[in-house]
C-alpha angles and dihedrals in degrees: 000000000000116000114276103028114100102155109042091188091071082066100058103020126034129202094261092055090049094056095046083056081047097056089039091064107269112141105249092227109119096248088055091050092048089047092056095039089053091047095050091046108043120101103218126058121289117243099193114211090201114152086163084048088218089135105051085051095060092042084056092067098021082072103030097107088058094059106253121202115198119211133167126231113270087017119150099244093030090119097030092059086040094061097046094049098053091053092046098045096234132150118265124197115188097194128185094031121170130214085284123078121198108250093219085072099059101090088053098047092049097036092227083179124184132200124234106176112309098341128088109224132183125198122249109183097310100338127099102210118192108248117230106215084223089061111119128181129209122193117197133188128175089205106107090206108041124189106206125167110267101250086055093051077044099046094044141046110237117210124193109216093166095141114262116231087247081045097061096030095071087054092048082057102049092046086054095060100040086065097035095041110003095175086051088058101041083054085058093045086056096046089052097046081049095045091056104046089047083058096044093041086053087057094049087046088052094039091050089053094046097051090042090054100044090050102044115123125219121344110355093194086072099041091103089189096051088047087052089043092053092043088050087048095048095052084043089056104042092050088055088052105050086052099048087053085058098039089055093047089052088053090048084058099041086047089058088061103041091047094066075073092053101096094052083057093043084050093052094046101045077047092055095050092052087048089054102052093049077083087075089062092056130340087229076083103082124145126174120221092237086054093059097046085055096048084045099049088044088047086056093051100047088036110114109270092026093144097193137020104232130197112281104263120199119211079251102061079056111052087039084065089067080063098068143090122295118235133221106304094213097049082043097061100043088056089053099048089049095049100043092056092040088052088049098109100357099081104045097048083052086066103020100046139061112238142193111291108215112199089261093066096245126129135200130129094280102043091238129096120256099244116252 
């Protein structure tokens, strides 16, 4: 690694195209970003090894804008959608695939391209189909171990986005909290979407200054509205900064809460990898990870001193919520804030200490439920 560079990734991906990815469903946890990083940068086509389908997910909305039209592999219209999208330059994801791999795609998955005139064609069955230089393929299996033939491991760049146990256990968590304090953890949800856009909205801000001052003309000491432009930038900038300090210092705050859960989440995930090697003694043993979520978030609720049952809520649902709107940063922060010194001593005496059992099996300080 040349001197200097610690972290590669800062040279393919910034901060401001993670947290789009963020907000687009990826888990935040590193594998996933390198996975992405190494999805969006590789020059043949991905083959995404995904059993917890978090990545296709995140693939779904990642390409929406171009279009993407998911097929299956031997469905009717497999080569009919294939066609159209390769004229058209839209994104194609094959999903569910198996260890075959129709023939009549080859061509396309190694891009054995050919030239007619001026036009780049590639061959599908009988029929030569002009090829759109914005065409991009996507290949999906849920099959965490894969045997494919070797052209198409050679032809293709294969990603594992099989969830890592740090992976899952920040999802655990935030499950967790989501049923324990669920203001605390849409508090969460908010810092983080602000969070995002203040990082995005610096990069556009870069990217504008850059753009005024490499295409000012003459002196641009005397353009008196570039000089205004990059004065109205630089406030712009340095208010976003200053929020974003204070955003990250409130998180840090709201983390510390929300890690006194932290050993419930390391526990269900350590419970779900052991769950999912039992499948080596015999293949009858096979959990999804959405199965166990369920069987988790029904264990919290049943669990002595659960004071409410709650509606049932996926790892989806949870990571959907980072795609919505941002509220108002101001109002954002005082509720975290709030909630962050309330939470102080509250949480970790609701999983350290014993507490008084009501006869409805419910425990809090007082001995009574909170009202719903």
């Amino acid at each position: 690694m040349s001197e200097g560079i610690s972290d590669p990734l800062s040279l393919l991906v910034d901060d401001a195209l993670v947290a789009s990815w963020v907000r687009q469903g990826l888990p935040s946890d590193p594998t996933s970003v390198q996975n992405g990083t190494i999805l969006t940068n590789s020059e043949r086509w991905p083959l995404m090894m995904d059993p917890q389908l978090q990545g296709v997910v995140w693939i779904k909305e990642h390409e929406s804008k171009n279009n993407l039209q998911v097929i299956r592999m031997g469905a009717d219209n497999m080569t009919t959608v294939m066609e159209r999208a390769l004229q058209a330059g839209h994104s194609v994801l094959i999903e569910n695939m198996g260890e075959s791999i129709d023939a009549v795609l080859n061509p396309v998955i190694t891009r054995s391209t050919f030239k007619k005139g001026r036009s780049i064609y590639v061959k599908i069955g009988d029929k030569d189909v002009e090829y759109n230089k914005h065409f991009k393929l996507f290949l999906h299996t849920k099959l965490s171990n894969p045997h494919y033939p070797p052209e198409i491991q050679a032809e293709t760049t294969l990603i594992n986005f099989t969830v890592t146990e740090q992976g899952l256990e920040d999802q655990l968590l935030a499950l967790v909290v989501n049923k324990e304090r669920p203001e605390l953890e849409e508090t969460k949800t908010q810092l983080i979407i602000q969070n995002s856009e203040f990082t995005i909205k610096l990069k556009q801000l870069e990217d504008e200054l850059l753009y005024k001052l490499s295409t000012a003309e003459g002196d641009i000491t005397e353009d008196v509205a570039l000089i205004e432009s990059l004065e109205e930038s630089k406030r712009v900038a340095t208010e976003i900064s200053e929020k974003v300090i204070e955003a990250r210092e409130t998180e840090t705050a709201i983390n510390d809460s929300r890690n006194k859960y932290r050993p419930v989440a390391e526990r269900g995930a350590m419970l779900f990898f052991l769950l999912n090697s039992l499948n080596k003694i015999h293949a009858f043993y096979q959990y999804s990870l959405n199965a166990f979520v369920t069987v988790f978030s029904r264990g919290i609720d049943q669990a002595p001193g659960s004071c409410r049952k709650q509606e049932q809520v996926t790892l989806r649902q949870l990571q959907k919520r980072l795609s919505g709107n941002a509220a108002d940063f101001e109002e954002v922060i005082k509720k975290a804030k709030r909630q962050s010194s309330n939470t102080s001593g509250g949480v970790g005496s609701r999983l350290g200490s014993r507490r008084t059992t009501t006869q409805s099996g419910c425990m809090t300080p007082s001995g009574q439920c909170p009202s719903s």
